[in-house]
ROSE-656962 format. One line per 5 residues: number of its first residue (from 1); their letters; for each residue z negated, y, x negated of C-alpha. Coordinates in Angstrom, 1 decimal. Layout:
NUM> A> Z:Y:X ~ ...
% end
This chain:
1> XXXXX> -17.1:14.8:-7.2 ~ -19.8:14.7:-4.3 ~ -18.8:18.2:-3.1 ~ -14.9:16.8:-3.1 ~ -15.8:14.0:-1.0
6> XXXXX> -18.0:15.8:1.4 ~ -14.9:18.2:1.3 ~ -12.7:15.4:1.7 ~ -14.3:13.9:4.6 ~ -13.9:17.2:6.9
11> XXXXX> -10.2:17.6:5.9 ~ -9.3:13.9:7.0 ~ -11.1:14.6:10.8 ~ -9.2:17.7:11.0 ~ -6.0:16.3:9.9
16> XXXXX> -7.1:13.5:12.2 ~ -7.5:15.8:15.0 ~ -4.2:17.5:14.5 ~ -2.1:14.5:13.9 ~ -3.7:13.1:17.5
21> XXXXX> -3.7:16.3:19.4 ~ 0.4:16.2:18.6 ~ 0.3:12.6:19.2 ~ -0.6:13.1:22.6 ~ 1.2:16.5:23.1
26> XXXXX> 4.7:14.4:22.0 ~ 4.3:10.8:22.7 ~ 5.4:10.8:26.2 ~ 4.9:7.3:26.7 ~ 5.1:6.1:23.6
31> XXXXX> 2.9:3.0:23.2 ~ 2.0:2.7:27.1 ~ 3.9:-0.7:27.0 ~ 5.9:-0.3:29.9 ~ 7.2:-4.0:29.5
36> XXXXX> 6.5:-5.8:32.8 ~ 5.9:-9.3:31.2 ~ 2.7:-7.6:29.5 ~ -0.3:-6.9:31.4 ~ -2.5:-4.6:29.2
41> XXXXX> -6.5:-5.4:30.2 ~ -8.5:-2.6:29.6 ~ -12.0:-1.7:31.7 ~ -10.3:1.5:32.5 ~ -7.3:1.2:35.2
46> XXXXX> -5.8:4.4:33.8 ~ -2.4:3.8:31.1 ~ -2.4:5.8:28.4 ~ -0.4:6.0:24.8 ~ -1.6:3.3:22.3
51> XXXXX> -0.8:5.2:19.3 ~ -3.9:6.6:17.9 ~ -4.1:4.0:15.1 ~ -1.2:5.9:13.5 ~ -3.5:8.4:12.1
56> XXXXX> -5.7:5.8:10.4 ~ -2.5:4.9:8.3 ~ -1.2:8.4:8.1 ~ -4.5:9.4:6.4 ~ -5.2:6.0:4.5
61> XXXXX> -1.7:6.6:2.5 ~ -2.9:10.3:2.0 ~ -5.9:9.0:0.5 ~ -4.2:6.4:-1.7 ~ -2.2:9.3:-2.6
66> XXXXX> -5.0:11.8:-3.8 ~ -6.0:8.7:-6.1 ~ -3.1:8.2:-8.0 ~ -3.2:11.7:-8.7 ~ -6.4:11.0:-10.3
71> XXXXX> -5.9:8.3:-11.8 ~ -3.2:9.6:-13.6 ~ -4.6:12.4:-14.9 ~ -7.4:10.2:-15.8 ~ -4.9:7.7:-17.4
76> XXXXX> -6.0:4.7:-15.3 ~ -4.1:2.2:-14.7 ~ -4.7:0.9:-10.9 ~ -5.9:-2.6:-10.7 ~ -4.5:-5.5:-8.9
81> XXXXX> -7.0:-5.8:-6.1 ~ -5.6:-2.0:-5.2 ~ -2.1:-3.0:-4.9 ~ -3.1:-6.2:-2.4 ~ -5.3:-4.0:-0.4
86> XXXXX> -2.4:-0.8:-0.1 ~ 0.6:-3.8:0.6 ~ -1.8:-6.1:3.1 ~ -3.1:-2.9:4.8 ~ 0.6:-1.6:5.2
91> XXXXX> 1.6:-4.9:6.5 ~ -1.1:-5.0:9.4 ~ 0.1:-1.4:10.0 ~ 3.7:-2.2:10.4 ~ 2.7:-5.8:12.7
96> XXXXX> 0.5:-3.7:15.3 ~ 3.2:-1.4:15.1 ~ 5.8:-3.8:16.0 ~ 3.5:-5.4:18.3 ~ 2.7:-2.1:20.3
101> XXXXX> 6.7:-1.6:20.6 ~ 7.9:-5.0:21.6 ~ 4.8:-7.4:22.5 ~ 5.2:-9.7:19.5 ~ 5.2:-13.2:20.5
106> XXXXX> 1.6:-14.6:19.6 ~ 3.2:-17.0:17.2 ~ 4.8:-14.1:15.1 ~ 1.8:-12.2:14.8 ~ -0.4:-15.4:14.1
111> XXXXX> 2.5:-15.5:11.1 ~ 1.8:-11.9:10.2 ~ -2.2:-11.8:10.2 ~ -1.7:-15.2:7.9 ~ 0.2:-12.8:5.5
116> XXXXX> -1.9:-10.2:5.2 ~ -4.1:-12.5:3.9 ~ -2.1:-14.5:1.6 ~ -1.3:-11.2:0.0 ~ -4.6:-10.5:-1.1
121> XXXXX> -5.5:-14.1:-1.9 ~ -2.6:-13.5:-4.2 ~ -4.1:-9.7:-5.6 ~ -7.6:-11.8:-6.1 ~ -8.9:-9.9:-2.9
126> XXXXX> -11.0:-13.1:-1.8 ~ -14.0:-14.5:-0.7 ~ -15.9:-16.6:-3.5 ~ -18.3:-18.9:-2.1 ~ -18.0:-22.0:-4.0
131> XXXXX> -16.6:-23.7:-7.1 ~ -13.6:-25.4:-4.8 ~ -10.5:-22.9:-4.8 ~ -9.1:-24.5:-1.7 ~ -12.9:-23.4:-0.1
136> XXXXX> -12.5:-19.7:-0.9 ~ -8.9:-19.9:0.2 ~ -9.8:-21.1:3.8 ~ -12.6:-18.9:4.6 ~ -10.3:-15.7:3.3
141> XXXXX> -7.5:-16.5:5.2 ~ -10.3:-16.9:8.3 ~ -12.3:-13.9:7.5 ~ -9.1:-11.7:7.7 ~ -7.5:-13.4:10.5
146> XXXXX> -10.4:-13.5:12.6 ~ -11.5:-9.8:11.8 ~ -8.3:-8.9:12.7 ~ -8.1:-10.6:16.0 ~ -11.8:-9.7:16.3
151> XXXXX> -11.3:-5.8:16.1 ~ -8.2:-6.0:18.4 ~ -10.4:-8.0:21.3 ~ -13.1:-5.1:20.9 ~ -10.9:-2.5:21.5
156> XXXXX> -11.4:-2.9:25.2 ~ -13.4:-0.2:26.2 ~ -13.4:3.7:25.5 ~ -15.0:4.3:21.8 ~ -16.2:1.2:21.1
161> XXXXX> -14.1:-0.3:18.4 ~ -13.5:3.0:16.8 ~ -17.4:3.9:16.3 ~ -18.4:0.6:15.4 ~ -16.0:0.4:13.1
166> XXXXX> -16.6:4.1:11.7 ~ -20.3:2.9:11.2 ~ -19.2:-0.3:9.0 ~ -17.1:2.0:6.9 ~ -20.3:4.5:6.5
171> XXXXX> -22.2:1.5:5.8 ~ -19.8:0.2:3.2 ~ -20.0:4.1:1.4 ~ -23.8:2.9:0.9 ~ -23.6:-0.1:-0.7
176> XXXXX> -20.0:1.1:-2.9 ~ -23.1:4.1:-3.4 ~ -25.7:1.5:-4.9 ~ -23.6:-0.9:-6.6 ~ -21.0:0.7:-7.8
181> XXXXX> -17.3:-0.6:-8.9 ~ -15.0:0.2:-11.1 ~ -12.6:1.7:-9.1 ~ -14.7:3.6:-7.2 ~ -12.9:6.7:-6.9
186> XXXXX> -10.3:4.8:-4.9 ~ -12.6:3.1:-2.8 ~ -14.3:5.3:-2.1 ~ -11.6:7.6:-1.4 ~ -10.2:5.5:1.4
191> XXXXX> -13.5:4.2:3.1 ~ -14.2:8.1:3.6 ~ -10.9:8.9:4.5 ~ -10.2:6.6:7.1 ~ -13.7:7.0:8.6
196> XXXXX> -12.6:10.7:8.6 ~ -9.7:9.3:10.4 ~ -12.0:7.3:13.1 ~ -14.3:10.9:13.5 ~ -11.1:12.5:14.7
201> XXXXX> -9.6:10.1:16.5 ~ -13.1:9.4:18.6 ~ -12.7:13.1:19.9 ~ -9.5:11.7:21.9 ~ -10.9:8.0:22.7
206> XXXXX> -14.8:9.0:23.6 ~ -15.3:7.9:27.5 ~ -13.2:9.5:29.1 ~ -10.5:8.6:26.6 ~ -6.9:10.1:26.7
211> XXXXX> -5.7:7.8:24.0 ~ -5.8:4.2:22.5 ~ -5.9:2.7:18.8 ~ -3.3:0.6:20.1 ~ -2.7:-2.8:18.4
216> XXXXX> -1.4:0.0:15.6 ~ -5.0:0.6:14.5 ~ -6.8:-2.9:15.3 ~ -4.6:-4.7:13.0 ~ -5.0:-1.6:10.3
221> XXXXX> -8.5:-2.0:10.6 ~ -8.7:-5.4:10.8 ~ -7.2:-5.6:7.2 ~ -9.0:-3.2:6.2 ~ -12.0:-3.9:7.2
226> XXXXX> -12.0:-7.7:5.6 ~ -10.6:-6.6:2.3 ~ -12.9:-4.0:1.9 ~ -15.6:-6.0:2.9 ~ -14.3:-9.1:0.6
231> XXXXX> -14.7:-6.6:-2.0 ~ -18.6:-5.1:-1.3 ~ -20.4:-7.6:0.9 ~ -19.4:-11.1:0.0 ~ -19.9:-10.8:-3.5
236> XXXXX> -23.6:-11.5:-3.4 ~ -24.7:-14.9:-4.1 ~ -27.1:-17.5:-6.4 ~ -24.9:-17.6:-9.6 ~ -24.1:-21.1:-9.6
241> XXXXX> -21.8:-22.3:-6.7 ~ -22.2:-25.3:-5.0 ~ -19.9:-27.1:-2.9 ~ -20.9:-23.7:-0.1 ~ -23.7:-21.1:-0.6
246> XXXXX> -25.7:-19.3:2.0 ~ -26.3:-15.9:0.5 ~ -22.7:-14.7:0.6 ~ -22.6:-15.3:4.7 ~ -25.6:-12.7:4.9
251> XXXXX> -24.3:-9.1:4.3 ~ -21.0:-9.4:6.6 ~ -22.9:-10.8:9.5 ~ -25.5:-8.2:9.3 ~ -22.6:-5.4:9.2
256> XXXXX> -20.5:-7.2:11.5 ~ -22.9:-8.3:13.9 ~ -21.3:-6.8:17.2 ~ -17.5:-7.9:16.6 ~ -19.2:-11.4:15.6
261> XXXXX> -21.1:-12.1:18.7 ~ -18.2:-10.3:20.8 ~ -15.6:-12.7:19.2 ~ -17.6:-15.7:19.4 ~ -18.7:-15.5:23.0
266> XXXXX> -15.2:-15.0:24.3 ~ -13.7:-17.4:22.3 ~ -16.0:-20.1:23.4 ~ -16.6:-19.3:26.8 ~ -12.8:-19.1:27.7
271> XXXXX> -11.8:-21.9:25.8 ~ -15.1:-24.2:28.1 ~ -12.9:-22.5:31.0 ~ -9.7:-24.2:29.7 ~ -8.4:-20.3:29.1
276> XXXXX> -6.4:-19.2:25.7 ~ -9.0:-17.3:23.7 ~ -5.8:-15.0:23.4 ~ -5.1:-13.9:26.7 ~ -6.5:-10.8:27.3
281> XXXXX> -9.6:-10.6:30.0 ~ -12.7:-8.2:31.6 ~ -15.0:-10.8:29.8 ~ -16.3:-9.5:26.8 ~ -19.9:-8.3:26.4
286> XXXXX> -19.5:-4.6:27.0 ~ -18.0:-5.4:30.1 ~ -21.0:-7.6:31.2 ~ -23.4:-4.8:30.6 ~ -20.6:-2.8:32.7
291> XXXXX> -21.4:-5.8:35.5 ~ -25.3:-4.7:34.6 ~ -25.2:-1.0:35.6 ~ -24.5:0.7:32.5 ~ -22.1:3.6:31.5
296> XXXXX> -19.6:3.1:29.5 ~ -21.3:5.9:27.0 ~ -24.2:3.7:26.8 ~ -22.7:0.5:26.1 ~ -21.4:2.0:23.2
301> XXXXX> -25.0:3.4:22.1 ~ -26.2:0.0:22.5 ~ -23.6:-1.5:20.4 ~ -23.9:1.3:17.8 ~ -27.9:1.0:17.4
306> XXXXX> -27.7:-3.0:17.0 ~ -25.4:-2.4:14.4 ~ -27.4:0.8:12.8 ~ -30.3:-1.5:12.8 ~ -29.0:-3.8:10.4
311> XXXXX> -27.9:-1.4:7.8 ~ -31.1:-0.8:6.7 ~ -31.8:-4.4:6.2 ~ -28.6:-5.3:4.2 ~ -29.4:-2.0:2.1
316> XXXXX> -32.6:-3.2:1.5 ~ -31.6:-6.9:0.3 ~ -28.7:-5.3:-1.9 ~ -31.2:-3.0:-3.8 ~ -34.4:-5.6:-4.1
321> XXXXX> -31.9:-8.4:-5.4 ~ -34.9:-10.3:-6.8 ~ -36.5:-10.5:-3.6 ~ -33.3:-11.9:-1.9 ~ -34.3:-15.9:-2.1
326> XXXXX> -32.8:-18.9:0.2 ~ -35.6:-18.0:2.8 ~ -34.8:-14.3:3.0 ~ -31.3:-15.4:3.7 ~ -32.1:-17.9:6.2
331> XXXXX> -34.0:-15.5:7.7 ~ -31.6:-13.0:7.8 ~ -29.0:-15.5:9.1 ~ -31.5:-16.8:12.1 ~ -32.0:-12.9:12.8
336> XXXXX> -28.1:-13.1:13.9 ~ -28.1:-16.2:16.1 ~ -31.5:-15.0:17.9 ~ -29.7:-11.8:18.7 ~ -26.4:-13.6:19.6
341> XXXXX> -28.4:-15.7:22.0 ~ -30.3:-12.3:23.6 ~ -26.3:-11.0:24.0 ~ -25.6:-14.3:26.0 ~ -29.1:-14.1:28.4
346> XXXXX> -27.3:-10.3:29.5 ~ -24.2:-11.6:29.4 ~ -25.1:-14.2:31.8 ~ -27.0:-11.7:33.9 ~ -23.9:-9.5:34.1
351> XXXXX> -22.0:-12.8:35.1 ~ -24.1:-13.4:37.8 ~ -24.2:-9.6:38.8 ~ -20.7:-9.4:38.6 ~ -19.7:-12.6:41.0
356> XXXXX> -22.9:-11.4:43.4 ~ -20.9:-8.2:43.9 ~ -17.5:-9.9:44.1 ~ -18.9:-12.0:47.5 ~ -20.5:-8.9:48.8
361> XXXXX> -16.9:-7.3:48.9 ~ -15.0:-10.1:50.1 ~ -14.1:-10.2:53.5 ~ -15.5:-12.5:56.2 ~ -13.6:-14.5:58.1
366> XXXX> -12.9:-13.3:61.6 ~ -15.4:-15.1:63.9 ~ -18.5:-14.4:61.3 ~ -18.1:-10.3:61.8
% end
């Protein structure tokens, strides 16, 4: 099965590859949005086709596909938790879709991300943190909603979203590797597909990029990033739950460290501003190490070794379960904000950078020159 899998993973980057090399060759200016209403803020001032995130799905449903050829001749009956992944994954395709078409209305897409998750609250894809249904029911629906608004606000810069996200799915192989699950065949069937799908797609969206994920593949992800992760990561806790439990809050903010402190930073600092967190904006944290001096290329590094970091401590907690007490997790947890608050001492740099650079360039009035 290894050799399959390793076999597997080559044949989705080249089908990846293809699918986006045709993309591009056919697409004309398919996804470019050439609504004038919408202003599409991206650090690069070049428009290009936001259509990439078709391959994800293309390759996802291929994957899906492969499995219930095996399960059938294995005689296994798919499990409930599949069905709600495939249906809430196709849904977040078909929204971004929509959205990359016609600008959905925030509203309407608020409605669409809130039905992604409902369907897998209703396929028993959830997050189980305490002994209060109505508890687990809220942080689901805000785990997937906010990891599906959080990937889409990432996507701002060339590779960024699409490596980070490649290196969650890579991390998630590990741990569905240690622990195990038994439907592992699909899982792990789809986690290497569409991180084949993200090694293909990078070759078209590395700095200098000549295509975008679009809304298309941030939603995708989105979904299926917080279903996959419902399923491997916040699993983990004390055995008896409380009224809320600290464990469980440990693996997904290791893994999702970057689109965390991203998310969290804009969200906050716009909203102080009296701005909608929604509107788009040059004010995320790769572009304030942009302000800073860096290369696009090496914001991306940056982002990718913070994130590499914490795999091997979240493997190491998974595998030495006996180990993992309250302090460990505290620890962990503290770990997160200490780094978040290192993110906001450059971020502030770059701010200050940034408006230093903006006097410097503005023009003086006529009887100062």
């Amino acid at each position: 099965m290894s050799i399959f899998l390793v076999s597997y993973f080559f044949i989705a980057t080249a089908l990846s590859l293809a699918i986006n090399y045709l993309l591009l060759k056919f697409s004309f200016n398919l996804g470019t949005r050439n609504n004038p209403t919408f202003k599409q803020v991206r650090w690069t001032a070049h428009v290009k086709p936001s259509i990439g995130g078709i391959s994800f799905f293309i390759i996802f449903l291929l994957s899906w596909g492969i499995y219930g050829f095996i399960s059938q001749e294995k005689g296994i009956v798919p499990d409930k938790q599949i069905i709600g992944i495939v249906a809430a994954t196709s849904l977040g395709f078909l929204a971004g879709l929509y959205d990359d078409a016609f600008n959905t209305n925030p509203l309407l897409k608020f409605i669409l991300q809130l039905s992604c998750g409902i369907i897998l609250i209703t396929f028993n894809v959830k997050i189980t943190i305490s002994n209060l249904e109505f508890v687990n029911i809220l942080f689901t629906l805000v785990w997937v909603i906010g990891l599906m608004n959080s990937i889409n606000m990432l996507d701002n810069m060339d590779g960024v979203t699409a490596s980070i996200s490649a290196f969650i799915i890579a991390g998630l192989i590990g741990v569905l590797a240690i622990i195990g699950h038994p439907a592992s065949d699909f899982y792990m069937l789809i986690l290497i597909g569409v991180l084949g799908a993200l090694a293909g797609f990078l070759r078209f969206n590395w700095s200098p990029s000549k295509i975008f994920m679009g809304d298309t593949g941030s939603q995708f992800l989105g979904v299926f990033l917080a279903s996959t992760s419902m399923i491997f990561l916040w699993k983990f806790n004390e055995g008896n739950q409380g009224l809320l439990q600290v464990k469980p809050f440990v693996l997904p903010a290791l893994f999702f460290i970057i689109p965390i402190i991203d998310t969290t930073t804009v969200t906050v600092r716009r909203l102080l501003r009296g701005q909608s967190p929604f509107v788009g904006g040059k004010d995320h944290i790769t572009h304030h190490f942009a302000y800073l001096g860096l290369k696009e290329k090496n914001i991306v590094f940056l982002l990718l070794a913070t994130t590499l970091f914490s795999f091997p401590i979240a493997l190491m907690l998974i595998k030495n379960p006996l180990a993992w007490n309250f302090y460990v997790s505290f620890g962990m947890l503290a770990y997160v904000v200490a780094l978040f608050f290192v993110f906001q001492f450059f971020y502030k740099k770059g701010e200050m950078e940034h408006k230093k650079k903006r006097q410097e360039q503005r023009p003086m009035p006529n009887g100062l020159q």
